[in-house]
MMTF fields as JSON, N, C-alpha, C and O atoms, coordinates in Angstrom:
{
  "mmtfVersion": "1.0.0",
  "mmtfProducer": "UNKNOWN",
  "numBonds": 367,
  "numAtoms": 368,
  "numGroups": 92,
  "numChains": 1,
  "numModels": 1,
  "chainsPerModel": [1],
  "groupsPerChain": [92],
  "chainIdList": ["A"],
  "bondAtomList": [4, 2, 8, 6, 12, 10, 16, 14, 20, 18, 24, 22, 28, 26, 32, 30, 36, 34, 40, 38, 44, 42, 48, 46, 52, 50, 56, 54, 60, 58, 64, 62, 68, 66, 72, 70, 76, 74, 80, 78, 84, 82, 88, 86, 92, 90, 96, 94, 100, 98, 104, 102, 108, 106, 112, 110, 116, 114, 120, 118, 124, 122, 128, 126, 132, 130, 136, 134, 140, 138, 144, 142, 148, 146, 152, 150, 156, 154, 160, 158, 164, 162, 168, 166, 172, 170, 176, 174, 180, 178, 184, 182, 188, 186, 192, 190, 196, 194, 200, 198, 204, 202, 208, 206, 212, 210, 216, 214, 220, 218, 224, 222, 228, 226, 232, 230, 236, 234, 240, 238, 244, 242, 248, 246, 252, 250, 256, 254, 260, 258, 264, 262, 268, 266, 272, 270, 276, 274, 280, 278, 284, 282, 288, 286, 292, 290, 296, 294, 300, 298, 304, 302, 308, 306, 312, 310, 316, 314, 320, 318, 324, 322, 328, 326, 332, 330, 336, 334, 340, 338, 344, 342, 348, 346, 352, 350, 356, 354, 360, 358, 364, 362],
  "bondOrderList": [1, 1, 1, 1, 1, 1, 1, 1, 1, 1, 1, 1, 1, 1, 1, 1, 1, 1, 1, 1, 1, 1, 1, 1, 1, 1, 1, 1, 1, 1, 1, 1, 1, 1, 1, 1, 1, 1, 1, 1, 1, 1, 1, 1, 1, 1, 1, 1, 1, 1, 1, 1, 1, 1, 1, 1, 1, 1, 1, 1, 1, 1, 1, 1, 1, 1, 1, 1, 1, 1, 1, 1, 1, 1, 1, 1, 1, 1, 1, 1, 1, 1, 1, 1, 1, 1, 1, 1, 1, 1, 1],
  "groupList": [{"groupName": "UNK", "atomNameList": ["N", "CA", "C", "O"], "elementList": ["N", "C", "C", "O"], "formalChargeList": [0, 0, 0, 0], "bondAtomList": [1, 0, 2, 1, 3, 2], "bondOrderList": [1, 1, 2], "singleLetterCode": "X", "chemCompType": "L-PEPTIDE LINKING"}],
  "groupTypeList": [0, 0, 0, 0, 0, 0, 0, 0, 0, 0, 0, 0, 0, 0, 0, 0, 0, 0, 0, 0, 0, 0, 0, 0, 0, 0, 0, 0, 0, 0, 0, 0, 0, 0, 0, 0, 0, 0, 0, 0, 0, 0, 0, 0, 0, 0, 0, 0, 0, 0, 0, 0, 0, 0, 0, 0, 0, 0, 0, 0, 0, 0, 0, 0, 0, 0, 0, 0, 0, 0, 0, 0, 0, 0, 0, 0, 0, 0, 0, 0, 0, 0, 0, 0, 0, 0, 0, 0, 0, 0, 0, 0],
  "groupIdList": [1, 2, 3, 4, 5, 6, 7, 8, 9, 10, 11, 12, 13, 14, 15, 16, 17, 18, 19, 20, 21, 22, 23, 24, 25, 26, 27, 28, 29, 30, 31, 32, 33, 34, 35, 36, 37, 38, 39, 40, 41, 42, 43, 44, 45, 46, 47, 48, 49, 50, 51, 52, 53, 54, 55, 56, 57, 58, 59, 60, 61, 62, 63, 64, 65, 66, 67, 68, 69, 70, 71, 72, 73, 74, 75, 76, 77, 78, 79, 80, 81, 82, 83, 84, 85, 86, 87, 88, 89, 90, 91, 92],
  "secStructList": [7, 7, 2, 2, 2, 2, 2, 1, 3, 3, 3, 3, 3, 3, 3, 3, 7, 1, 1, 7, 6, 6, 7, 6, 6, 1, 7, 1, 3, 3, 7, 7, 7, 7, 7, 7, 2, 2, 2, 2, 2, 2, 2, 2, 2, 2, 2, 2, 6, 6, 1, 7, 7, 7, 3, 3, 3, 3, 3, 3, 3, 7, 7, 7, 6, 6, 7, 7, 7, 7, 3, 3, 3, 3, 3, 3, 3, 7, 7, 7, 7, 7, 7, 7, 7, 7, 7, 6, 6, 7, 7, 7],
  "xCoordList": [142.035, 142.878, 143.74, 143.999, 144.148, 144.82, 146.0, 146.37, 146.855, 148.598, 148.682, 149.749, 147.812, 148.715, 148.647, 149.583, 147.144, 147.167, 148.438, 148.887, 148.821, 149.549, 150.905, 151.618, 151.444, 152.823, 153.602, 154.688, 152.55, 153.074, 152.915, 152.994, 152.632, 151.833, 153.01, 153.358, 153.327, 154.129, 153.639, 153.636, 153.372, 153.284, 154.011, 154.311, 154.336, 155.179, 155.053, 154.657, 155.286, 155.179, 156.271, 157.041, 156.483, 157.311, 156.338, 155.152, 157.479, 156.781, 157.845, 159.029, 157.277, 158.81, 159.779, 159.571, 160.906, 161.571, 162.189, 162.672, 162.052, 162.382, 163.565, 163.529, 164.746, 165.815, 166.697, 167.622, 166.192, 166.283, 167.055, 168.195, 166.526, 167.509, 167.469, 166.492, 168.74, 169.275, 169.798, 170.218, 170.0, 171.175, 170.281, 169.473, 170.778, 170.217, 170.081, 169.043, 171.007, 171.07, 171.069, 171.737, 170.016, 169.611, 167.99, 167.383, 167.884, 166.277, 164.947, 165.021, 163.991, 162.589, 161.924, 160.928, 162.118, 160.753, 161.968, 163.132, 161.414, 162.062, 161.158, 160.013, 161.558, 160.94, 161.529, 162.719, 160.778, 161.549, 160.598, 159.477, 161.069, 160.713, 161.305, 162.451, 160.149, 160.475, 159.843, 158.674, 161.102, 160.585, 160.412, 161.203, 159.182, 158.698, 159.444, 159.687, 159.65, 160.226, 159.351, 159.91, 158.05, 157.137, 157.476, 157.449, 157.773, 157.408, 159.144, 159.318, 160.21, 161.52, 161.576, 162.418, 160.89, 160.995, 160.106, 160.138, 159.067, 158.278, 159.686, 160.264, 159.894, 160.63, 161.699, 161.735, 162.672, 163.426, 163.209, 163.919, 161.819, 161.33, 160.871, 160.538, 160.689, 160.55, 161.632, 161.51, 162.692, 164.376, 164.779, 165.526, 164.012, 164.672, 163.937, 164.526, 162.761, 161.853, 162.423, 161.78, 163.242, 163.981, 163.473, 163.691, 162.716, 162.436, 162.417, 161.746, 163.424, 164.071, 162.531, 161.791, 162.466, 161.067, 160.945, 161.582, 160.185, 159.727, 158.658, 157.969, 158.848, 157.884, 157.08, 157.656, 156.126, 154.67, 155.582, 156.151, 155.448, 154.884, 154.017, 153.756, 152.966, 152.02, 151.806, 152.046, 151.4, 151.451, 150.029, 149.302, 149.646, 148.808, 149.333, 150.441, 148.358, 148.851, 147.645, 146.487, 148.231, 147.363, 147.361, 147.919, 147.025, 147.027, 146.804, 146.034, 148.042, 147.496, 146.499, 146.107, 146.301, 145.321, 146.24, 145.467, 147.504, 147.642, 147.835, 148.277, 147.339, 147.379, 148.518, 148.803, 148.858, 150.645, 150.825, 151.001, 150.894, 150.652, 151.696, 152.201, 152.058, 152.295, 151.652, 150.545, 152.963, 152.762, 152.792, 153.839, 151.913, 151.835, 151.907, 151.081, 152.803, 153.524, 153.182, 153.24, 152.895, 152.753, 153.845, 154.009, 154.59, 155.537, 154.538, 154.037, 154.432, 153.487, 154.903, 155.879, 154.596, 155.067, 153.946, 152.784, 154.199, 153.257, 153.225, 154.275, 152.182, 151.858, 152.563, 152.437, 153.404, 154.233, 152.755, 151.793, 153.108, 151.893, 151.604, 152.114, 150.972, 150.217, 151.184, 151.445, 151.717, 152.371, 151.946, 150.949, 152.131, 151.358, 150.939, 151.889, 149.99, 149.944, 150.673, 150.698, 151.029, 151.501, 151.046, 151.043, 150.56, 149.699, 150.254, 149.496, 151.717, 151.784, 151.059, 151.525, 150.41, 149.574, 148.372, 147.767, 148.156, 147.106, 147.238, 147.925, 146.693, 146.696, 146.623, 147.609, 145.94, 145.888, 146.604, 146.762],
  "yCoordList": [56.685, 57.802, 58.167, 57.349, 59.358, 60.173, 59.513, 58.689, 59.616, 59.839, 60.871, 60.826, 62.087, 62.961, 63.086, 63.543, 62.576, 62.085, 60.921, 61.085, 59.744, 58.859, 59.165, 58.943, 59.628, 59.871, 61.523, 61.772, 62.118, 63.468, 64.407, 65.633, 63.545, 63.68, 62.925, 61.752, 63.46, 62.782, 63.348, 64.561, 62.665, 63.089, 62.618, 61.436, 63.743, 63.231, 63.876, 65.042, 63.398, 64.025, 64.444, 63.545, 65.643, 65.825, 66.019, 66.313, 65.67, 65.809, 66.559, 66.645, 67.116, 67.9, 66.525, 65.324, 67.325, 66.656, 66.098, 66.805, 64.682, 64.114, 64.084, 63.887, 64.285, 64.374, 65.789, 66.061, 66.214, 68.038, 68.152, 68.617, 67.77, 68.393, 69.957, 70.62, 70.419, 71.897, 72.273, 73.426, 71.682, 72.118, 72.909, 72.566, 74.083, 75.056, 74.837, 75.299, 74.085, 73.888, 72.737, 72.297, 72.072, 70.423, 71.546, 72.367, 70.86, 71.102, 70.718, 70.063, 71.328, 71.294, 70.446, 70.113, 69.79, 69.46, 68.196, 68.482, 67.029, 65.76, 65.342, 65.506, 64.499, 63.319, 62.687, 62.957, 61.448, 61.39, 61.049, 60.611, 61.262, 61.587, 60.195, 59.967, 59.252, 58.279, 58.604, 58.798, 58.587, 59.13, 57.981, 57.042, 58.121, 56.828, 56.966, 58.047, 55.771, 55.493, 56.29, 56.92, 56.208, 57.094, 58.603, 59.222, 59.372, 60.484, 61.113, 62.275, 60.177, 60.531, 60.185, 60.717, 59.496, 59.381, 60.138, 59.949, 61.215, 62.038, 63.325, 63.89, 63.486, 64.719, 64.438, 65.226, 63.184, 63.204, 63.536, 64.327, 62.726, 63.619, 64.672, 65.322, 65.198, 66.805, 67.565, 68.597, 67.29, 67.585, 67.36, 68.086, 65.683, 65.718, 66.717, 66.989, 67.011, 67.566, 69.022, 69.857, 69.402, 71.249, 71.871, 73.082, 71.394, 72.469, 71.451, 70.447, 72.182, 71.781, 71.866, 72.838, 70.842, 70.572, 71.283, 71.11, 72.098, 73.111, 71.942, 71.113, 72.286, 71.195, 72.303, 73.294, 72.122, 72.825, 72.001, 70.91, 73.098, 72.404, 72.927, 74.103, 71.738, 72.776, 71.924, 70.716, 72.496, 71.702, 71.936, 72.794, 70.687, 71.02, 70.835, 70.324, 71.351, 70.886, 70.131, 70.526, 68.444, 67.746, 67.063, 67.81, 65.994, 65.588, 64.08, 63.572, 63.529, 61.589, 60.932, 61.399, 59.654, 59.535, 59.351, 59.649, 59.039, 59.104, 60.567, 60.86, 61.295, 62.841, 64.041, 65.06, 63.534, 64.095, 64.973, 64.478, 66.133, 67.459, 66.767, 65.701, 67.341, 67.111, 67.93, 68.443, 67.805, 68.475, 67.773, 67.188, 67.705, 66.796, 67.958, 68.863, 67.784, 67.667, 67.254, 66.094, 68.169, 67.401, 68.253, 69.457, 66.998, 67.736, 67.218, 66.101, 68.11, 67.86, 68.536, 69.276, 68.16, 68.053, 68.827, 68.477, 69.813, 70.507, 69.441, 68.87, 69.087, 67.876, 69.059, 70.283, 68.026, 68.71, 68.643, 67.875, 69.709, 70.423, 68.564, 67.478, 68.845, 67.85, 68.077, 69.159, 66.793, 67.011, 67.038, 66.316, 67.724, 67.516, 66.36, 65.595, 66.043, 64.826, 64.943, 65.941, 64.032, 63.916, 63.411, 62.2, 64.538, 63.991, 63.233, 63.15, 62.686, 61.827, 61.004, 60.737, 60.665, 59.1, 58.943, 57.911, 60.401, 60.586, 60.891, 61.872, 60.207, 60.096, 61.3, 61.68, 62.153, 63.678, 64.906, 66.08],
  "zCoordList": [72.226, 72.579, 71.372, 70.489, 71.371, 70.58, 70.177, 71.013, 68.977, 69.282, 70.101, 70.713, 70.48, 71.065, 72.251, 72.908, 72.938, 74.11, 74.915, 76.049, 73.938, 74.234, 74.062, 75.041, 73.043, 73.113, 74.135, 74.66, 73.99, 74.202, 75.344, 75.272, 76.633, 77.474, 78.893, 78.764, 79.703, 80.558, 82.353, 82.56, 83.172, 84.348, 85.555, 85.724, 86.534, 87.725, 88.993, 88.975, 89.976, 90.739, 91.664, 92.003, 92.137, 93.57, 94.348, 94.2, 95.797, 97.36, 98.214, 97.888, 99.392, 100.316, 100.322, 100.146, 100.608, 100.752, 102.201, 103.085, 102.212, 103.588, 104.34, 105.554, 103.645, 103.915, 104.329, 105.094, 103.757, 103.888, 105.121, 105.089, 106.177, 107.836, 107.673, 107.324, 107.997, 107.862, 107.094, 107.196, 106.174, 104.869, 103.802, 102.938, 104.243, 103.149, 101.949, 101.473, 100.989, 99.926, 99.418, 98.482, 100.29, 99.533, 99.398, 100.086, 97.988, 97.39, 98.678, 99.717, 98.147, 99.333, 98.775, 99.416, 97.515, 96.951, 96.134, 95.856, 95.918, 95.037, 94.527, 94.949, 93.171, 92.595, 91.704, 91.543, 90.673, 89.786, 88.777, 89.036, 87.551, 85.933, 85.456, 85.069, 85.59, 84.186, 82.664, 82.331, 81.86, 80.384, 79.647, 79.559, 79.048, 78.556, 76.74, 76.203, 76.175, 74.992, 73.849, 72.95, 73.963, 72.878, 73.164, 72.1, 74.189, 74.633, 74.218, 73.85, 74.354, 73.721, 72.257, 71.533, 71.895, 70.199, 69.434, 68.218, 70.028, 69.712, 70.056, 69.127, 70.975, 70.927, 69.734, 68.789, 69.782, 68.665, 67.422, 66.801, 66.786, 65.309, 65.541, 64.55, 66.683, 66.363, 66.224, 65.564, 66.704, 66.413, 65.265, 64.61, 64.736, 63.546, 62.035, 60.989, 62.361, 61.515, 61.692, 61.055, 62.249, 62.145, 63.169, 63.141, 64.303, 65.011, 66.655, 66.892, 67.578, 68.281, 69.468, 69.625, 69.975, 71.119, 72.109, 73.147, 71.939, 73.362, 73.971, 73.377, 75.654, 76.064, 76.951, 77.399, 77.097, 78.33, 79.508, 79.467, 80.651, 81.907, 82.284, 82.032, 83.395, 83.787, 85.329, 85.305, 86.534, 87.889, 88.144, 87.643, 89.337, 90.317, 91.581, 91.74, 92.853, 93.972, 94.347, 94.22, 95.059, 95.503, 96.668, 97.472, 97.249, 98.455, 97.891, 97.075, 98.872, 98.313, 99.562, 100.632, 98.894, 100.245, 101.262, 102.172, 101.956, 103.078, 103.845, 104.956, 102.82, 103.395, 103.291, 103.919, 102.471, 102.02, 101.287, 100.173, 101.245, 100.298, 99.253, 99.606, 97.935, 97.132, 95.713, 95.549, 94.681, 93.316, 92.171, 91.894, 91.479, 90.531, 89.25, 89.13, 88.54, 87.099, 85.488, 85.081, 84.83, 83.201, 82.503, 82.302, 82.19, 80.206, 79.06, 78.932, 78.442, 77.182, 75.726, 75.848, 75.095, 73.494, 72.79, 73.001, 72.001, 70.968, 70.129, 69.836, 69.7, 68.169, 67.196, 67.138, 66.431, 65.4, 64.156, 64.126, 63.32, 61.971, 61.382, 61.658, 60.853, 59.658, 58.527, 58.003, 58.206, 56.31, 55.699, 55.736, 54.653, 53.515, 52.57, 52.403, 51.999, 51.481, 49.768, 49.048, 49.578, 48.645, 47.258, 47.033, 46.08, 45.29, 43.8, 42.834, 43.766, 43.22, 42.561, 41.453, 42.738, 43.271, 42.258, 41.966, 41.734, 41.005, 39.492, 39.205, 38.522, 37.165, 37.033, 36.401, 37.309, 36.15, 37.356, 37.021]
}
């Protein structure tokens, strides 16, 4: 697998929300987002490299097996450009 598959790539899911009752203004939909240590230290050098991290989202809607509608979630990271190599290194 990629670096860019592995670092830059995050998934989650929400489901309705169970608690909801009547209160208009508790959210329909919950979850939670664990951010993994590669996927925050990829956004950081992209902060630190001058250009502040736009992230993709993109959803599906799915069903788990106990039958539970549900939305499943990706944050993705643009792979920051290729550096240049540095030709030092070379006699002529």
């Amino acid at each position: 697998m990629s670096k860019y598959d592995n670092v830059t790539k995050l998934d989650f899911a929400i489901f309705p929300n169970q608690y909801k009752n009547d209160n208009a203004k508790a959210p329909y939909k919950t979850g939670t987002l664990e951010m993994t240590k590669e996927f925050l230290k990829e956004m950081l050098e992209q902060a630190k490299s001058g250009s502040m991290p736009e992230i993709k989202v993109a959803a599906w809607r799915r069903t788990s097996k106990a039958g539970k509608d549900y939305e499943n979630f990706r944050l993705e990271l643009p792979p920051l450009p290729a550096e240049e190599e540095d030709d030092d290194d070379f006699p002529f």
